[in-house]
N, C-alpha and C positions, 0 to 999 in steps of 0.2 A: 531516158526520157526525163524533159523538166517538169518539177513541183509544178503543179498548177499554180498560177497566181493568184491570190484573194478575192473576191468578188466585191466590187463596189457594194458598199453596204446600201439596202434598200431605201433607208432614209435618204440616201443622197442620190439615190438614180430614179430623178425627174420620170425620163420618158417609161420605164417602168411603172411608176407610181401613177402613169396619168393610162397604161393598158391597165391596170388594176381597177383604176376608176372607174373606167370606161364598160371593162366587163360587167363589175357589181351591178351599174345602171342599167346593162341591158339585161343584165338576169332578173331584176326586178320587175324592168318593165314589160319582158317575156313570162313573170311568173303570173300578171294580171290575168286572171281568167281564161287562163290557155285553154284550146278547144275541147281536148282532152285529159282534164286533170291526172289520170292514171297513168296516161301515155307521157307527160310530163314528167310525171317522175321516174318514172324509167328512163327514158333521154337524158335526164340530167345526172343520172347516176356517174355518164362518161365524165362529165365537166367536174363534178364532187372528185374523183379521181386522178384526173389530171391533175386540179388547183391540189392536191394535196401533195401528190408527187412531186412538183414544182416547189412547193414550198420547202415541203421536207428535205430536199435535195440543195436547195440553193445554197445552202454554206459549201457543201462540198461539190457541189457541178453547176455555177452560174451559167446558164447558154448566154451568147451574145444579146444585145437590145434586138438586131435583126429575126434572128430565132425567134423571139418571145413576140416579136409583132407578128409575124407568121402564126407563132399560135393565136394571139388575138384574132388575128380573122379570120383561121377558122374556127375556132370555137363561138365568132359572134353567128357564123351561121350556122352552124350547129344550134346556139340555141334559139337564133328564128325557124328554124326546120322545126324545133321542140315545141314551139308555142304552136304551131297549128297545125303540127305531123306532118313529115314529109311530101307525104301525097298532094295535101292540099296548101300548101302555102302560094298566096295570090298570086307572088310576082312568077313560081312557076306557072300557073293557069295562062297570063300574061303571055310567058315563052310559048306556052304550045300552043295557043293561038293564033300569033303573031308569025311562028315558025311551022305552022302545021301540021304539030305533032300528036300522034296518039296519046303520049302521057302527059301528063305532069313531070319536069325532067329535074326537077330541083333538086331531087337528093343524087340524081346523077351527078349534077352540078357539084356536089358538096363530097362526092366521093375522087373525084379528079382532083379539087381544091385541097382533099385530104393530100393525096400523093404529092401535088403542086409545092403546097407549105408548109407537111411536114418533115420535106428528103433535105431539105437544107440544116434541122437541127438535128436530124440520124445522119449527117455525114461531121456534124461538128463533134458529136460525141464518138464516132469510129475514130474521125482522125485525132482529138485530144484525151479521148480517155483509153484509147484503142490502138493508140500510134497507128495509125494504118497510111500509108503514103496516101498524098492526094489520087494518085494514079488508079489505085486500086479504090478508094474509096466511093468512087460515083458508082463503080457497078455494084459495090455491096452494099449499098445505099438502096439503091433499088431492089436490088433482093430481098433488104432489110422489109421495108416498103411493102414492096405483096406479100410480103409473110404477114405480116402484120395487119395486113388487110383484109386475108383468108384466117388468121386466127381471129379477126373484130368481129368478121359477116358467120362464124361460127358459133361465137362467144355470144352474139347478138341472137341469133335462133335459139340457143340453150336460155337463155335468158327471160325471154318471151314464151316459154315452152315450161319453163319453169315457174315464175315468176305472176304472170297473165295471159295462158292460153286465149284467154276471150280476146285479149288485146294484140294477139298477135298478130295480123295483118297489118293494121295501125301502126303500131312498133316497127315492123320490117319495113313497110312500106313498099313493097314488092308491087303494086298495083297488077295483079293477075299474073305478071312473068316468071315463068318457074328457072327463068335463070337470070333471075335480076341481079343475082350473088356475084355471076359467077363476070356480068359485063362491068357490076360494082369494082371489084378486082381488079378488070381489065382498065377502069378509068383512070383508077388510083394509080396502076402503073406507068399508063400514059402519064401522068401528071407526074411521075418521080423523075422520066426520062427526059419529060419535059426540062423541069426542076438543075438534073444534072448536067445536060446539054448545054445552059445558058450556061451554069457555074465554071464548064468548061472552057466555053467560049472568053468569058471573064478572065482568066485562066491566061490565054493565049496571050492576049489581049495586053496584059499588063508586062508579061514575056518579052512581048513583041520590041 
């Protein structure tokens, strides 16, 4: 396997420096008087983590520009979900509305979106840090993917159970469904198959 190559140092990688920006801004403007301060900082504990892994890592595992825009967006809705907890954020009300649905579907939304944009940078790190052939990589991609999603939506109950019993509802955001976990999972994986489907396609494409 080759050295990895050096990573663009962040002073010179523009479109980096401008999702950097971009995040800072909306975490600010997400931390103005969120509905639920408590609920707040719980939420953001995921983004405190992430940004640190990211950074910590970037000398030695830069993801591609493409990658790190994927994480920008979803973590920009990750932190509008934060600001007025899942359940209740307008443009879901908006959806279920307009689409005539029982809930609120926004953190549905935002769990598909997980699988959607993040199976592109767990298939960059199998097949570069992982040597995995392209071939094999979209399915362990996906595997990757719902693992990750049933250890979040477990990680996320301990959490709340631990952390803020009072707030646990709020926090899960389960709006009454004792298996909101388990369709969570199920969106995110749609969203990885999604995800690898296209990159396959991609794939052919340039073959062709």
């Amino acid at each position: 396997m080759t050295a990895e190559p050096a990573p663009t140092p962040f002073r010179h990688n523009r479109p980096l420096q401008g999702m950097v920006a971009w995040l800072l801004l909306l975490w600010v403007l997400t931390a103005i008087r969120p509905w639920y301060p408590r609920d707040w900082l719980l939420e953001n504990l995921l983004v405190f983590a992430c940004a640190a892994l990211l950074i910590a890592t970037y000398r030695r595992f830069a993801f591609s520009n493409l990658s790190y825009g994927l994480f920008t967006v979803f973590l920009s809705l990750h932190l509008v979900g934060a600001h007025y907890t899942y359940a209740e954020v307008p443009f879901g009300f908006w959806l279920r509305d307009a689409l005539a649905l029982q809930r609120n579907p926004y953190d549905r939304i935002v769990h598909f979106a997980f699988g959607l944009l993040v199976a592109v940078p767990f298939r960059e790190i199998l097949q570069r840090a992982a040597g995995l052939k392209p071939s094999w990589a979209g399915f362990v991609t996906v595997t990757c993917v719902l693992g990750f999603s049933g250890f979040y939506e477990g990680l996320e109950a301990a959490t709340a159970m631990t952390v803020s019993p009072e707030l646990g509802a709020a926090y899960l955001g389960t709006q009454g469904d004792e298996w909101d976990a388990t369709k969570d999972m199920m969106l995110a994986l749609a969203g990885a198959v999604l995800a690898m489907a296209g990159v396959g396609l991609r794939r052919r494409r340039r073959a062709a």
